[in-house]
C-alpha positions as CSV (number, residue, x, y, z in Angstrom):
1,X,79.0,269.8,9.8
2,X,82.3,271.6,9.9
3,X,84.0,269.0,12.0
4,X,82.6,266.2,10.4
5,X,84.5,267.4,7.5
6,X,87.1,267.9,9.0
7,X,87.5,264.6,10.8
8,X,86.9,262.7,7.4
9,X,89.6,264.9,5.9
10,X,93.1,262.8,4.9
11,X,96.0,265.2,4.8
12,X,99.3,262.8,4.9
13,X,102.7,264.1,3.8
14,X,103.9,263.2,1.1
15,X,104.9,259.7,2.2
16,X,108.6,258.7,0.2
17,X,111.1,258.2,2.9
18,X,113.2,255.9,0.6
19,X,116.8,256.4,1.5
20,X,119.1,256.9,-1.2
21,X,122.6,255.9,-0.4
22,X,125.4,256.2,-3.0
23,X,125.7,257.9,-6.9
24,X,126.3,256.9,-10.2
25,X,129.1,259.3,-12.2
26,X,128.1,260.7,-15.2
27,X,130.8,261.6,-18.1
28,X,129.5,264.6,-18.0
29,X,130.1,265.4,-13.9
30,X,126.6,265.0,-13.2
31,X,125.0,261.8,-11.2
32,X,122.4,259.7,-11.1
33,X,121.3,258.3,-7.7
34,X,118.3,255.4,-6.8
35,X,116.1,254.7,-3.7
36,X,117.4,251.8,-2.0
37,X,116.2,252.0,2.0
38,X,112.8,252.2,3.5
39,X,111.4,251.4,6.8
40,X,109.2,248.1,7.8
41,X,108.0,248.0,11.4
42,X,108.0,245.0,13.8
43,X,104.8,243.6,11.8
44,X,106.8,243.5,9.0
45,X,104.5,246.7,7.4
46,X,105.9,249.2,5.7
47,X,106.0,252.3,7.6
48,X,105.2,256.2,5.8
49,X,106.2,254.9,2.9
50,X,103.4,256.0,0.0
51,X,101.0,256.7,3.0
52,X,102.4,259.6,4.4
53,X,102.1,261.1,8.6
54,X,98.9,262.6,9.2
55,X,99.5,265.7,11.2
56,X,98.3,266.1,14.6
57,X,97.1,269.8,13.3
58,X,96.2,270.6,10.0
59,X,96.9,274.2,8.6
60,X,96.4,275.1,5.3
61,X,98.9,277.5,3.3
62,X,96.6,279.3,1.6
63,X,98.4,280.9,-1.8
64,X,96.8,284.6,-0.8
65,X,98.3,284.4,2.4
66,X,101.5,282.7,1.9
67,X,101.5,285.9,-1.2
68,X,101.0,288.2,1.4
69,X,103.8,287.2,3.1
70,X,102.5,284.7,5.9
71,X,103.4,281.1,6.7
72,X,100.4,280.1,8.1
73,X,101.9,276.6,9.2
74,X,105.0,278.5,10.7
75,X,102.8,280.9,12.7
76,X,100.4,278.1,14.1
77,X,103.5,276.6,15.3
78,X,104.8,279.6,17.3
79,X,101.6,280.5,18.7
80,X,101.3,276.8,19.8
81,X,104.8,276.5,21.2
82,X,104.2,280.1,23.1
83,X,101.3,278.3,24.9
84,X,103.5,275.7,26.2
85,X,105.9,278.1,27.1
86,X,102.9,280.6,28.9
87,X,101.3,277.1,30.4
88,X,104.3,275.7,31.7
89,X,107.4,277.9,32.3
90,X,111.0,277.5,33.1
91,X,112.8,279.7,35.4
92,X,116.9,279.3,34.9
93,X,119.1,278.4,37.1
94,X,121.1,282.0,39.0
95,X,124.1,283.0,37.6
96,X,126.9,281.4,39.1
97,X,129.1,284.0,41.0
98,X,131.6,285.9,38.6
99,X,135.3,284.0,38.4
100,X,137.7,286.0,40.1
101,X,140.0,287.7,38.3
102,X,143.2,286.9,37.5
103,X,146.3,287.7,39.5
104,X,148.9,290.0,37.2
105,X,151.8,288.1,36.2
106,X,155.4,290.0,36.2
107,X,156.2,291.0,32.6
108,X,152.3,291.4,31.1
């Protein structure tokens, strides 16, 4: 039941990637700008725009816990990147030997 709902669940973004290039000057110092770009794929579709990216993992912010101080999204996203990082780590490269110093010029 529970992932039924969740599979039937939409949770885009918000979807306006319209570019906005350029102001208008306002007497007053202010601006005014408009949407003039957007993005069309090789189907000639419209791509985000008014539909939004689903995420691959959806996290809610829950107003108690963001309250409290969390950021649910932000901590799903370090817990996940520390798996990565636990599954599949990196060792660096040694430290190349130490330059030598240099010689001591007359004078100095």
């Amino acid at each position: 039941m529970i992932a039924g709902f969740l599979q039937s669940r939409t949770v885009n973004s918000w979807g306006g990637v319209r570019g906005i290039r350029g102001y208008i000057p306002l007497i007053d110092g202010g601006y005014v700008t408009r949407p003039d770009l957007s993005l069309y794929g090789l189907d000639s579709q419209w791509l985000i725009e008014n539909r939004g990216v689903q995420p691959d993992i959806v996290v809610d912010n829950l107003p108690g816990e963001v309250m409290a101080g969390h950021d649910p999204q932000l901590e799903k996203a370090v817990e996940l990147v520390m798996q990565e990082i636990n599954a599949h780590p990196m060792k660096l490269p040694p430290k190349p030997p130490d330059l030598p110093a240099y010689p001591q010029r007359p004078g100095f």
